[in-house]
C-alpha positions as CSV (number, residue, x, y, z in Angstrom):
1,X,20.8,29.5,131.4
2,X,24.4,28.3,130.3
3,X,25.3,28.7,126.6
4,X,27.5,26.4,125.8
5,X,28.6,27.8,122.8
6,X,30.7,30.5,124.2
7,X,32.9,29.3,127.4
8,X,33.1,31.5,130.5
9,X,36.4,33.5,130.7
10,X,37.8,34.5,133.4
11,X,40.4,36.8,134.6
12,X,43.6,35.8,136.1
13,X,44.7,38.1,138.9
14,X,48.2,39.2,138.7
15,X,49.1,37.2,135.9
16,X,51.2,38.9,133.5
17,X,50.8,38.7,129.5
18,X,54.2,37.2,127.8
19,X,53.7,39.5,124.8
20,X,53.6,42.4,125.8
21,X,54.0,42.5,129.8
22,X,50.5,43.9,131.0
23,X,49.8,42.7,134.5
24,X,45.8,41.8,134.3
25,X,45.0,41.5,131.1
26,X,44.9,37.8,130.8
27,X,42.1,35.3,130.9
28,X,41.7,31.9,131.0
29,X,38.5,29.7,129.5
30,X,38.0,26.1,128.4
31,X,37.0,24.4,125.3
32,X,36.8,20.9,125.3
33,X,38.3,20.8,128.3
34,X,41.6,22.2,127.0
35,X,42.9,25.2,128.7
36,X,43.2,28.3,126.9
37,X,44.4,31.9,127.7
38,X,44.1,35.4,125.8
39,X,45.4,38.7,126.6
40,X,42.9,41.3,126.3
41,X,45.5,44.8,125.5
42,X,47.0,43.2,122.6
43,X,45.2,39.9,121.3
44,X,48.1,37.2,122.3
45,X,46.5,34.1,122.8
46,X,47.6,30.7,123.0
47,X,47.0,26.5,124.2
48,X,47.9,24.9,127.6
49,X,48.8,21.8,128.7
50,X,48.1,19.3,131.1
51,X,51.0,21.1,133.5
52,X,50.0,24.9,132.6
53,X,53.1,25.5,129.7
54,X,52.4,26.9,126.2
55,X,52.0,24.5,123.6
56,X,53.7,25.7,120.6
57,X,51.8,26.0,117.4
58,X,54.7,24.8,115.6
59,X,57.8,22.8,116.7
60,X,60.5,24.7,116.0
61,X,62.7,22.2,113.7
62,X,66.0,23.2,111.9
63,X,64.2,23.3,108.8
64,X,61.4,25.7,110.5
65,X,61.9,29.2,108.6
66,X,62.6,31.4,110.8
67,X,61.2,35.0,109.7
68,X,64.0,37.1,108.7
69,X,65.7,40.0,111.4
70,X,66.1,43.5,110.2
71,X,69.0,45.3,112.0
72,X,67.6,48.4,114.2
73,X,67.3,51.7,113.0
74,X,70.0,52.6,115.4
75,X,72.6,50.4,113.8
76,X,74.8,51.1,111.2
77,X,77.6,49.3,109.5
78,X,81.2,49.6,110.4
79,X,83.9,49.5,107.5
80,X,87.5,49.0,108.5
81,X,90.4,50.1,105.6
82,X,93.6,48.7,105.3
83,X,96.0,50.8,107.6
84,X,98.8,52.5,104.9
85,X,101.3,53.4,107.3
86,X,101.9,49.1,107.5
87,X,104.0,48.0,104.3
88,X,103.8,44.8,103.0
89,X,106.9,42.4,103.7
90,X,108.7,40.9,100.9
């Protein structure tokens, strides 16, 4: 007996999640006839369209906020000082 209130997922065979790069973790299922895909090792999930591309959940617009980029660890800040040996020209 089919329950229709869970739809059948099934697993893609070398497809490959763009999150976080897994090969075979995603699967595919339908609801209301809108393709859907979800990645099984870390939870990524989004919509389809009619040609197979991701549907954004928001348009990106230049008024989208756009969450804010810490620099890495690894970085640090670089401070240039006037060079004394160079004397001013009058």
């Amino acid at each position: 007996m089919n329950n229709q209130s869970e739809p059948v997922k099934r697993f893609i065979a070398g497809a490959v999640c763009p999150a976080c790069s897994q090969m075979d973790t995603i699967r595919m299922f339908q609801v209301d006839e809108v393709p859907h895909r979800e990645c099984v090792a870390c939870g990524y999930a989004d919509t389809l369209d009619e040609r197979g591309n991701s549907v954004p959940s928001e348009l990106p617009t230049r008024v989208t906020i756009q969450p804010s980029s810490k620099p890495s660890p690894t970085s640090h800040v670089a401070q240039f000082y006037p060079n004394p040996k160079l004397k001013k020209k009058d």
